[in-house]
DSSP file (Angstrom, degrees, kcal/mol; ACC not computed):
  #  RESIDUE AA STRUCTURE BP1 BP2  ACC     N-H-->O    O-->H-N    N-H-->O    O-->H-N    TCO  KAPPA ALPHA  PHI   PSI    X-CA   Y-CA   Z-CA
    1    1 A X              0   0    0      0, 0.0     0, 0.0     0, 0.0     0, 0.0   0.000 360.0 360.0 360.0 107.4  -85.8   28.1   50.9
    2    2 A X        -     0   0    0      1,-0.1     2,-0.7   118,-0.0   118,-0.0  -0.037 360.0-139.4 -32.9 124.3  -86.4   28.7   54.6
    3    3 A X        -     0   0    0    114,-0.1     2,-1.0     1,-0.1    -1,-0.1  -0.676  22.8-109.4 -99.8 148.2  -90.0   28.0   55.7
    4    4 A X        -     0   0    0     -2,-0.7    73,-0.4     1,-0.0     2,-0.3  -0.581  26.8-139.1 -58.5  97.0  -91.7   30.4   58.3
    5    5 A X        +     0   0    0     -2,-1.0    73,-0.2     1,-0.2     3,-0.1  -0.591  32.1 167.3 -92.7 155.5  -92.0   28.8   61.3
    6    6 A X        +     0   0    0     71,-4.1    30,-2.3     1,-0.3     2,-0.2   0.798  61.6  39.1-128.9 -31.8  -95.6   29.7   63.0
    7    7 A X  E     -a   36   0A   0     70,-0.5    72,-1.8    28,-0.2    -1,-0.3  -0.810  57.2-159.0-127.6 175.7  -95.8   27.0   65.8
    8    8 A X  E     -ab  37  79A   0     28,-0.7    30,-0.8    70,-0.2     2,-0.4  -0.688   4.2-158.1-146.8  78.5  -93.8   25.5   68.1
    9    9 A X  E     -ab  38  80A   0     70,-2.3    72,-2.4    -2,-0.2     2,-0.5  -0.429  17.3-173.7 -88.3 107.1  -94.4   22.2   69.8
   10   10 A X  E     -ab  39  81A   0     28,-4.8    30,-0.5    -2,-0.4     2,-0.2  -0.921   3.1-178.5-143.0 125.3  -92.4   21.7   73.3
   11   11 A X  E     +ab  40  82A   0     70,-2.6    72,-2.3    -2,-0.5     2,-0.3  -0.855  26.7  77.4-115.0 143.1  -92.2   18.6   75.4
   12   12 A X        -     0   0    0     28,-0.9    72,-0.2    -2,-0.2    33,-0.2  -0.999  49.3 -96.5 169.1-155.2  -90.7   17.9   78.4
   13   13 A X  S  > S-     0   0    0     -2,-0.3     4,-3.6    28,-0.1    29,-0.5   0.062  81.9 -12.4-117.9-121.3  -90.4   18.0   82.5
   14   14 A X  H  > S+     0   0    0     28,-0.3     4,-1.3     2,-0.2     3,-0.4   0.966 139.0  48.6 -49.6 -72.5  -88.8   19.8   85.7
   15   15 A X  H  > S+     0   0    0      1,-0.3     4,-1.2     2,-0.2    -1,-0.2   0.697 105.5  46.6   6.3-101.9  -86.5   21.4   82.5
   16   16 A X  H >4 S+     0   0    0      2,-0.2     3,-0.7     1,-0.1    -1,-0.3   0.912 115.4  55.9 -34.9 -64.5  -89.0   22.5   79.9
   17   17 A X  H >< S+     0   0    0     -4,-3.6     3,-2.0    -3,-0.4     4,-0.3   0.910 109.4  41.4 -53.4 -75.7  -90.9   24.2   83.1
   18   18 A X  H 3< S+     0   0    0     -4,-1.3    -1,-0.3     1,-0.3    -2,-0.2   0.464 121.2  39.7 -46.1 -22.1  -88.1   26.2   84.3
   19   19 A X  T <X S+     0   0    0     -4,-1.2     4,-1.4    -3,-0.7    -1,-0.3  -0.287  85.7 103.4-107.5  28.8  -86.9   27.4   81.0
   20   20 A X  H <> S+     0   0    0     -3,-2.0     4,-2.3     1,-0.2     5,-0.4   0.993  77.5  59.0 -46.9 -71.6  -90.3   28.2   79.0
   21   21 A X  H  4 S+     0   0    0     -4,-0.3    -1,-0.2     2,-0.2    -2,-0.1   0.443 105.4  46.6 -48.4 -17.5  -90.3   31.3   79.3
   22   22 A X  H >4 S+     0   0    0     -3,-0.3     3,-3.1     2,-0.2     5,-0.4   0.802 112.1  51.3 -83.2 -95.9  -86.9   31.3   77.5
   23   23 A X  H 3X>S+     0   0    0     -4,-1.4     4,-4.2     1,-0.3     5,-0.7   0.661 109.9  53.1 -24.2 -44.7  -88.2   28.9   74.7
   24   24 A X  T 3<5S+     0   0    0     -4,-2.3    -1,-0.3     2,-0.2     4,-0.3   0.756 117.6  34.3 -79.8 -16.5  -91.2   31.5   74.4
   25   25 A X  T X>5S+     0   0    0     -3,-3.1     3,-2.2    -5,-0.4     4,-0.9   0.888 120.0  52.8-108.4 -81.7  -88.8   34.7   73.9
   26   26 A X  T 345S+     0   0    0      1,-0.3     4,-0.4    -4,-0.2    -2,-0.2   0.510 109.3  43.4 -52.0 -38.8  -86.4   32.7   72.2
   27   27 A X  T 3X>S+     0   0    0     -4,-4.2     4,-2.6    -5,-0.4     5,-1.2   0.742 114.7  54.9 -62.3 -29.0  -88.9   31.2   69.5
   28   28 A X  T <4<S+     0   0    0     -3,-2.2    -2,-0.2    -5,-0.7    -1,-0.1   0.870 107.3  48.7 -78.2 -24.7  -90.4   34.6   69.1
   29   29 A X  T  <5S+     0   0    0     -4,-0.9    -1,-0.2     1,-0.1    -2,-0.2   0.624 114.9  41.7 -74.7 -26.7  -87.0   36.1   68.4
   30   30 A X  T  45S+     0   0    0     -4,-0.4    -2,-0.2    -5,-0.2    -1,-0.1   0.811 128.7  13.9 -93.5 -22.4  -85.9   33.7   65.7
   31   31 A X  T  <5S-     0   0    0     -4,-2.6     2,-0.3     1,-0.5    -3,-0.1   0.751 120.6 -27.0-121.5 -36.9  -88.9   33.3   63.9
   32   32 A X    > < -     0   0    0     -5,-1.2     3,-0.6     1,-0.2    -1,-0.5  -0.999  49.5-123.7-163.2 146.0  -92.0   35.5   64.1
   33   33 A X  T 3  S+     0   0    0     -2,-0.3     2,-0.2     1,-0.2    -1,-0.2   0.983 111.5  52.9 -72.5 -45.5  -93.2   37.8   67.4
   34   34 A X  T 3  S+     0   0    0     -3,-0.1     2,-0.2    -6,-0.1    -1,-0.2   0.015  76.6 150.2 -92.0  42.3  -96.5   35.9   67.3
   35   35 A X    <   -     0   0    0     -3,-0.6   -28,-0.2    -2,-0.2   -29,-0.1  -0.166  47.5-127.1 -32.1 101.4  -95.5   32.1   67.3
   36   36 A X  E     -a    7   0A   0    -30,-2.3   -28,-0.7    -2,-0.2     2,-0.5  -0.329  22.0-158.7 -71.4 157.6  -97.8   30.2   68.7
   37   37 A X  E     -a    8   0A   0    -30,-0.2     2,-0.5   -28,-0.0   -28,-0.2  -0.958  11.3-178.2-135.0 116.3  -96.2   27.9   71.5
   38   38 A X  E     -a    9   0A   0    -30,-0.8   -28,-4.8    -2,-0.5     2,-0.5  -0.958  17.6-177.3-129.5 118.0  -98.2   24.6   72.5
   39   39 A X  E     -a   10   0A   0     -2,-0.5     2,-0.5   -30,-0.2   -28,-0.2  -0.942  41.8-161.2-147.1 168.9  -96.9   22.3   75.3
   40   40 A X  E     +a   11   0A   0    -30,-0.5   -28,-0.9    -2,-0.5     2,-0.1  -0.930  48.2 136.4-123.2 119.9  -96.7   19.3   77.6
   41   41 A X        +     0   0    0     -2,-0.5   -28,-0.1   -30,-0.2   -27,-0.1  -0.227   8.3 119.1-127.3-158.3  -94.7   20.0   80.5
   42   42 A X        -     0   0    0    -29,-0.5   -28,-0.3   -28,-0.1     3,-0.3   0.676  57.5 -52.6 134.2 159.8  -94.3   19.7   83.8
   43   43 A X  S    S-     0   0    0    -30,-0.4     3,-0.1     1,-0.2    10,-0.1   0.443 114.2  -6.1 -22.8 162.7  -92.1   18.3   86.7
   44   44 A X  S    S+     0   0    0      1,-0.2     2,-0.4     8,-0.1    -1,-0.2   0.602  91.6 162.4   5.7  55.3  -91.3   14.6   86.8
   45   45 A X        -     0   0    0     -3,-0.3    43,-0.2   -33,-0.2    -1,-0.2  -0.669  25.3-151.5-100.1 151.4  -93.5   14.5   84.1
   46   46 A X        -     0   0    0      3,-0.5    15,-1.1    -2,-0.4     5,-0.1  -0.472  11.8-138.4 -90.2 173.5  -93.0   11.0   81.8
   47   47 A X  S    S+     0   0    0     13,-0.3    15,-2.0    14,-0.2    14,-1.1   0.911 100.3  19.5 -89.4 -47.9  -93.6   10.4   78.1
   48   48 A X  S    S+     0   0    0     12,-0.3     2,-0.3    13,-0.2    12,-0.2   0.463 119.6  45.0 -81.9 -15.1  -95.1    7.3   78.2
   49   49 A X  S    S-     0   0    0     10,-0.1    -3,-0.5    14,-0.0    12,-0.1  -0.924  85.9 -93.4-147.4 145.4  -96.6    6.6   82.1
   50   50 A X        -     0   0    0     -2,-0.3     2,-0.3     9,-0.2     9,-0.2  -0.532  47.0-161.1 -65.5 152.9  -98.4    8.5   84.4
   51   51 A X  E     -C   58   0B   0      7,-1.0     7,-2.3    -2,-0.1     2,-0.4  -0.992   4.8-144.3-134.7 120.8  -95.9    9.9   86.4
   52   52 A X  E     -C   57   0B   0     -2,-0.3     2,-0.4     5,-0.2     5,-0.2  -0.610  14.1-179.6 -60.4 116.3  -96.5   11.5   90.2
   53   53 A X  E >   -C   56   0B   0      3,-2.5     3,-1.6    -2,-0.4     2,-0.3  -0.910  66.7 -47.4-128.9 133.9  -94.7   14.5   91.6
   54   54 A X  T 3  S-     0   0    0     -2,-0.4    -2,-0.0     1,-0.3     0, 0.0  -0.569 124.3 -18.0  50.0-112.3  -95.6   15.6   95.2
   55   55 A X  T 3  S+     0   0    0     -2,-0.3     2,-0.4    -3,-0.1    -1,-0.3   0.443 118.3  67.6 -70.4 -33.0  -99.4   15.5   95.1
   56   56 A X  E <   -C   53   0B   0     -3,-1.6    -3,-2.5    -4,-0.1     2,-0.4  -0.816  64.2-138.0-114.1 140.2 -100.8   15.6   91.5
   57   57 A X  E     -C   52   0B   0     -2,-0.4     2,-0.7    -5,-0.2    -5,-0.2  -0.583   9.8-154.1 -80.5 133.3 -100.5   12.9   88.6
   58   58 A X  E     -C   51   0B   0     -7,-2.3    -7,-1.0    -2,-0.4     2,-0.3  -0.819  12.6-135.7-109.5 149.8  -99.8   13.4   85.3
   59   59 A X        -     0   0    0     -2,-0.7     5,-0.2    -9,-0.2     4,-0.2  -0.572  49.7 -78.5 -90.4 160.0 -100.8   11.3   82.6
   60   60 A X    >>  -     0   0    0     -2,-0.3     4,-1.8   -12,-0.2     3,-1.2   0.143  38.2-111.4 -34.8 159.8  -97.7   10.7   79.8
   61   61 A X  T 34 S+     0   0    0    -15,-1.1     2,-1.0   -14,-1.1     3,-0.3   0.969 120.8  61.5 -68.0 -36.7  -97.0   13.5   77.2
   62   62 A X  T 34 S+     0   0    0    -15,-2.0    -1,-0.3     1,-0.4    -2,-0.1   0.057 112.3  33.5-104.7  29.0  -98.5   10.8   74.7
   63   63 A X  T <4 S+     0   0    0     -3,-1.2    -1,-0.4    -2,-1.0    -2,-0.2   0.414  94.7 114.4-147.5 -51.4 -101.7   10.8   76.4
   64   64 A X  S >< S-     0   0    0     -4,-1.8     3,-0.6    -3,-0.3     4,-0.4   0.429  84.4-102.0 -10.9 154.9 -101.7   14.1   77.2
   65   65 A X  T 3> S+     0   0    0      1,-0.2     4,-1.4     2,-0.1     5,-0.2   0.497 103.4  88.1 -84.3   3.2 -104.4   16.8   75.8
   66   66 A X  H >> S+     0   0    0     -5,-0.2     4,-0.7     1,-0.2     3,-0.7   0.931  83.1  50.0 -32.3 -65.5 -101.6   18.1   73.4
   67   67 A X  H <> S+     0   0    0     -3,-0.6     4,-1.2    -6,-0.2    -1,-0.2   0.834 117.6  40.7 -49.5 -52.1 -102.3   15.7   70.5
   68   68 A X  H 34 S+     0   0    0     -4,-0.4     4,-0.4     1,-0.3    -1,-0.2   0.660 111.8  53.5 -85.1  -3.6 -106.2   16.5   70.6
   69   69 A X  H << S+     0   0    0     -4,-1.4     4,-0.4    -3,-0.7    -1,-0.3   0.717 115.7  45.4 -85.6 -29.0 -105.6   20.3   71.1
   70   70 A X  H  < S+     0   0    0     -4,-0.7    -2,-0.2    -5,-0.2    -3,-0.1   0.826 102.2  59.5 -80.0 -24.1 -103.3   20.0   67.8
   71   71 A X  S  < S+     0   0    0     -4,-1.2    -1,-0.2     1,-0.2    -2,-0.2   0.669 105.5  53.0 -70.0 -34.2 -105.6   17.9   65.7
   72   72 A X  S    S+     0   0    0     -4,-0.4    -1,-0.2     2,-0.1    -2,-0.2   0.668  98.7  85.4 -93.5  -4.0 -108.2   21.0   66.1
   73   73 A X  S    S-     0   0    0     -4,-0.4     2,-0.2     1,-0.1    -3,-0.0  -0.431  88.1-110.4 -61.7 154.6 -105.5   23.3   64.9
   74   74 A X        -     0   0    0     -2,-0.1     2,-0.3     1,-0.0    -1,-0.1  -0.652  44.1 -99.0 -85.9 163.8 -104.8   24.1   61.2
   75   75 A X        +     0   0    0     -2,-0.2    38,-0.2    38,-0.1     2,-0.2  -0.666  51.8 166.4 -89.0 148.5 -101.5   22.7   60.0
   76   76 A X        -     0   0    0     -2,-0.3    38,-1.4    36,-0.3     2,-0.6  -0.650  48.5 -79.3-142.0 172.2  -98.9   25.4   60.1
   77   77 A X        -     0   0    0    -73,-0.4   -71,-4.1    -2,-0.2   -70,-0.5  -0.926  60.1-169.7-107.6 143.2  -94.9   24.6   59.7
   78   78 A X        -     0   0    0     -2,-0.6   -70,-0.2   -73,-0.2     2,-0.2  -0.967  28.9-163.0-137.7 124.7  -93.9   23.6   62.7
   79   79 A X  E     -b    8   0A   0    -72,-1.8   -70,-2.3    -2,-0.2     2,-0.3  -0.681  22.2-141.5-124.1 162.1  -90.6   22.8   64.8
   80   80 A X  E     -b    9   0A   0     -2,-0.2     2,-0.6   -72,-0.2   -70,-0.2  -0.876   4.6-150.4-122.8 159.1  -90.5   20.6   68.2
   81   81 A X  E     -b   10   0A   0    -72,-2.4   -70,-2.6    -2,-0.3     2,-0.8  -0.914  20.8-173.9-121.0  92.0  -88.4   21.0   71.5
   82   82 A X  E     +b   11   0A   0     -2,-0.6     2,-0.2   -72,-0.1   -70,-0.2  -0.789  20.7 141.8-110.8 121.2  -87.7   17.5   73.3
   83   83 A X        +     0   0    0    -72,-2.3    -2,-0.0    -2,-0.8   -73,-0.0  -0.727  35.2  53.7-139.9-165.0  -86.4   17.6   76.0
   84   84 A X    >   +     0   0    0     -2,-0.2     3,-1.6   -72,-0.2   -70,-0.2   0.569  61.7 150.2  64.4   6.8  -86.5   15.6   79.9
   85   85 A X  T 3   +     0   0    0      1,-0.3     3,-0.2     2,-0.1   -38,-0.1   0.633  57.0  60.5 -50.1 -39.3  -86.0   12.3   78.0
   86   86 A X  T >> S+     0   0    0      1,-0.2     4,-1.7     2,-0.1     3,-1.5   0.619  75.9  87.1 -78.0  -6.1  -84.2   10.8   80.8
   87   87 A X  H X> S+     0   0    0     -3,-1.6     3,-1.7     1,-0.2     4,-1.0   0.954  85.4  59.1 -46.7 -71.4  -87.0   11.0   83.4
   88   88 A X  H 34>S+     0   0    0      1,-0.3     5,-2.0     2,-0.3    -1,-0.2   0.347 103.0  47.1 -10.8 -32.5  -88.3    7.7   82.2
   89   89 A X  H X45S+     0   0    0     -3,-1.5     3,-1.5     3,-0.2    -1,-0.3   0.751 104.4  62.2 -96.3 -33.5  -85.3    5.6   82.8
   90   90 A X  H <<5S+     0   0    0     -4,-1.7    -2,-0.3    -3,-1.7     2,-0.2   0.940 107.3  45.6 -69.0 -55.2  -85.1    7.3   86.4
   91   91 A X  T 3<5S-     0   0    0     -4,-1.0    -1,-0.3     1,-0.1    -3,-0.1   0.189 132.0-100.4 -56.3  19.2  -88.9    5.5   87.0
   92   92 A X  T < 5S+     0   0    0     -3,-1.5    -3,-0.2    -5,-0.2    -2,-0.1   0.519  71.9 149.0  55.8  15.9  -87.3    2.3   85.5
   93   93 A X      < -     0   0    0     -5,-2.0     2,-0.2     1,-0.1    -1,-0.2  -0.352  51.5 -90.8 -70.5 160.0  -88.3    2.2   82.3
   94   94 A X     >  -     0   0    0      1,-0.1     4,-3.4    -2,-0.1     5,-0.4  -0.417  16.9-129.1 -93.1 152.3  -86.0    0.6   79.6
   95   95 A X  H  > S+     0   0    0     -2,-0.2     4,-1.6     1,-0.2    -1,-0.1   0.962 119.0  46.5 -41.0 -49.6  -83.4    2.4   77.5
   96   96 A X  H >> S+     0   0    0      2,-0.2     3,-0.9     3,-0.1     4,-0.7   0.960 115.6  47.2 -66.5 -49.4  -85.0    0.7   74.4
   97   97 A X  H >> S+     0   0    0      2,-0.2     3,-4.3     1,-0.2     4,-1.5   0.984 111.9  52.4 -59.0 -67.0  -88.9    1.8   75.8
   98   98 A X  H 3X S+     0   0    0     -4,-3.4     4,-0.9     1,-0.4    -1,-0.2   0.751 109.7  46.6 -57.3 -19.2  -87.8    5.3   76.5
   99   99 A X  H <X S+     0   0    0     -4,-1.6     4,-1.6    -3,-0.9    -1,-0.4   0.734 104.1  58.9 -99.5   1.0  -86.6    5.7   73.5
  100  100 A X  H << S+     0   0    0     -3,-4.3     5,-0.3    -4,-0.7    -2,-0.2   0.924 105.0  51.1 -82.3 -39.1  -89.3    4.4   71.7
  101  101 A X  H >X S+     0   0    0     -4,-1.5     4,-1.5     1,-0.2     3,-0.6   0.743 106.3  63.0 -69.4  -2.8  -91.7    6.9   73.2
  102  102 A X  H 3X S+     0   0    0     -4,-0.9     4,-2.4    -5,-0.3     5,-0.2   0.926  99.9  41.6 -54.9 -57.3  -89.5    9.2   72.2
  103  103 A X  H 3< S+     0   0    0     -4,-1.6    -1,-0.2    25,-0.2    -2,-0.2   0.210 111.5  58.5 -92.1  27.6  -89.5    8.8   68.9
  104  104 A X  H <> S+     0   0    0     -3,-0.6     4,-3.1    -4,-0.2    -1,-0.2   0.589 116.2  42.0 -95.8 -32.6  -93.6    8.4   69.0
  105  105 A X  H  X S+     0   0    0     -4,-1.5     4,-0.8    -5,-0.3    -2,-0.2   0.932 112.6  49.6 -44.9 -62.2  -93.4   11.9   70.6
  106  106 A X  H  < S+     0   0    0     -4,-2.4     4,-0.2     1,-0.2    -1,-0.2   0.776 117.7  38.4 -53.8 -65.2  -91.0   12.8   68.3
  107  107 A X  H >4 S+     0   0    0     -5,-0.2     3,-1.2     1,-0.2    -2,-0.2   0.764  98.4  76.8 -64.4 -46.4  -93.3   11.5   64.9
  108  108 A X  H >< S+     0   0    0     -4,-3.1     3,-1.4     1,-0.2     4,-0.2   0.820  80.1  65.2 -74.6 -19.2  -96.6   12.5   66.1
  109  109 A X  G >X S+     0   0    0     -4,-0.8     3,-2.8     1,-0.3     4,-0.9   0.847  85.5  75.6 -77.6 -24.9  -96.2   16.1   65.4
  110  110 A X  G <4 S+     0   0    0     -3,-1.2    -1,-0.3     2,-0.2    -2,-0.1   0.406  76.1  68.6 -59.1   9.9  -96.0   15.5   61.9
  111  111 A X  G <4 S+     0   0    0     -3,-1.4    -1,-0.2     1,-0.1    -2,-0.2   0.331 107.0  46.2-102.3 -17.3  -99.5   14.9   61.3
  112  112 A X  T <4 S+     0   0    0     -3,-2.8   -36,-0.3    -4,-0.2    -2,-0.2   0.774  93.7  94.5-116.8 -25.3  -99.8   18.7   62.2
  113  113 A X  S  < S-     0   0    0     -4,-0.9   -36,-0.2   -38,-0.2   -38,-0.1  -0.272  83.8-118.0 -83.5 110.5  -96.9   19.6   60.0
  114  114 A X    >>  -     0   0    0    -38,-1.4     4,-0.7     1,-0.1     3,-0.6  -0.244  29.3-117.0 -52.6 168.4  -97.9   20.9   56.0
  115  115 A X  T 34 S+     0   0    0      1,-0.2     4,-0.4     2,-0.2    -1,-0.1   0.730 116.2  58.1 -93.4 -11.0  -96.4   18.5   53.7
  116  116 A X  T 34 S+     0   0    0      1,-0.2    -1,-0.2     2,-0.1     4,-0.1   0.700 109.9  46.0 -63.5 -27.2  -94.1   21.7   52.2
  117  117 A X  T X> S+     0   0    0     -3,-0.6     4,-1.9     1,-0.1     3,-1.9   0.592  86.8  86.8-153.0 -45.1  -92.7   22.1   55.8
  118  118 A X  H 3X S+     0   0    0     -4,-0.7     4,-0.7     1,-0.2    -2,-0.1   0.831  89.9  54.1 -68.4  -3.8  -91.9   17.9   56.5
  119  119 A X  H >4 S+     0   0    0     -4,-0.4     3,-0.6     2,-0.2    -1,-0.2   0.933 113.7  40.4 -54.4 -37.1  -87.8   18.4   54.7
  120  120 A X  H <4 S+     0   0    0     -3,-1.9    -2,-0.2     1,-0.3    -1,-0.1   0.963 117.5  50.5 -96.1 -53.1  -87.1   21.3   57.1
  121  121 A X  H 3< S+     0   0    0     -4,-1.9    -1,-0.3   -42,-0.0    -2,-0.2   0.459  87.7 103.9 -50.5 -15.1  -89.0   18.9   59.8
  122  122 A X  S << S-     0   0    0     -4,-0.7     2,-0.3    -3,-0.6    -3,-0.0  -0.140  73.8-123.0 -60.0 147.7  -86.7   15.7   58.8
  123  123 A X        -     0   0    0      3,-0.1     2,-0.5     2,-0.0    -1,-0.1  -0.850  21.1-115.9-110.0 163.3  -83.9   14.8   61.6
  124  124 A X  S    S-     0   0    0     -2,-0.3     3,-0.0     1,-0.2     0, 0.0  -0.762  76.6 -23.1 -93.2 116.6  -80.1   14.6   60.6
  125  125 A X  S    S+     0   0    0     -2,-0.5     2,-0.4     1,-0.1    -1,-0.2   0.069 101.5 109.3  86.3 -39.5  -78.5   11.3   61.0
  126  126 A X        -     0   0    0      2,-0.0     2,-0.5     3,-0.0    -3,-0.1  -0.808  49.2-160.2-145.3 158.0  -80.2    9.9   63.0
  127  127 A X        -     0   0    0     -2,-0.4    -3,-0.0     1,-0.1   -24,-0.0  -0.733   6.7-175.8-111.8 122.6  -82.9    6.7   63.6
  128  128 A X  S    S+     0   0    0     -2,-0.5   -25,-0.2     1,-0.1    -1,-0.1   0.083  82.2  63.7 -99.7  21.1  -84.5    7.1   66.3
  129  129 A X              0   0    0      1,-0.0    -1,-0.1   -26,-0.0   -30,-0.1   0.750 360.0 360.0-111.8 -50.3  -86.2    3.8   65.7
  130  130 A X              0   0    0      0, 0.0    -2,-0.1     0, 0.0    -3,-0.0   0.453 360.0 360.0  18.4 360.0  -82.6    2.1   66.0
């Protein structure tokens, strides 16, 4: 049985910015016109480390005010967008590190996820823990 999806959790960088506005028409079209859309984006932004681009820092998506803006949410079922993953290795972080904040990134949004909703939330194949 298909679950309804009502939010939509999307992380990433330069990417994720330029194309939102496609996720956000795209989410709205597959699942429901009023989808909520929550993210942390923006250029050369990292998952794990503050990252600089021209003039302003950002701190890591996993620091970021996402988490605490989701924690005051009710839990709804909920799908994620990750994307910009490679930024991280490009500041010199390690294959093995980047992918671990991936898959914290990746994890944390289940906590906001109903427990009816975490099957359809499960990934196929593959261990991101590896």
């Amino acid at each position: 049985m298909p679950v309804d999806v009502a939010r939509v959790v999307a992380l990433g960088a330069s990417n994720l910015t330029r194309g939102f506005q496609t996720v956000v028409s795209t989410a709205r079209a597959a699942w429901v016109p009023n989808v909520e859309v929550v993210a942390a984006l923006g250029h050369g932004r990292s998952y794990g480390a503050h990252s600089r681009f021209v003039i302003r820092t950002l701190p890591g998506i996993l620091e970021s005010g996402l988490w605490r803006h989701l924690e005051s949410l009710p839990a709804v079922p909920t799908r994620a967008l990750v994307t910009d993953v490679g930024n991280d290795i490009l500041y010199g972080f390690s294959a093995k590190q980047t992918l671990a904040w991936t898959a914290e990134a990746v994890d944390h949004p289940r906590s906001f996820v109903p427990p009816f909703a975490w099957r359809s939330w499960e990934t196929t194949g593959t261990d991101w823990k590896g």
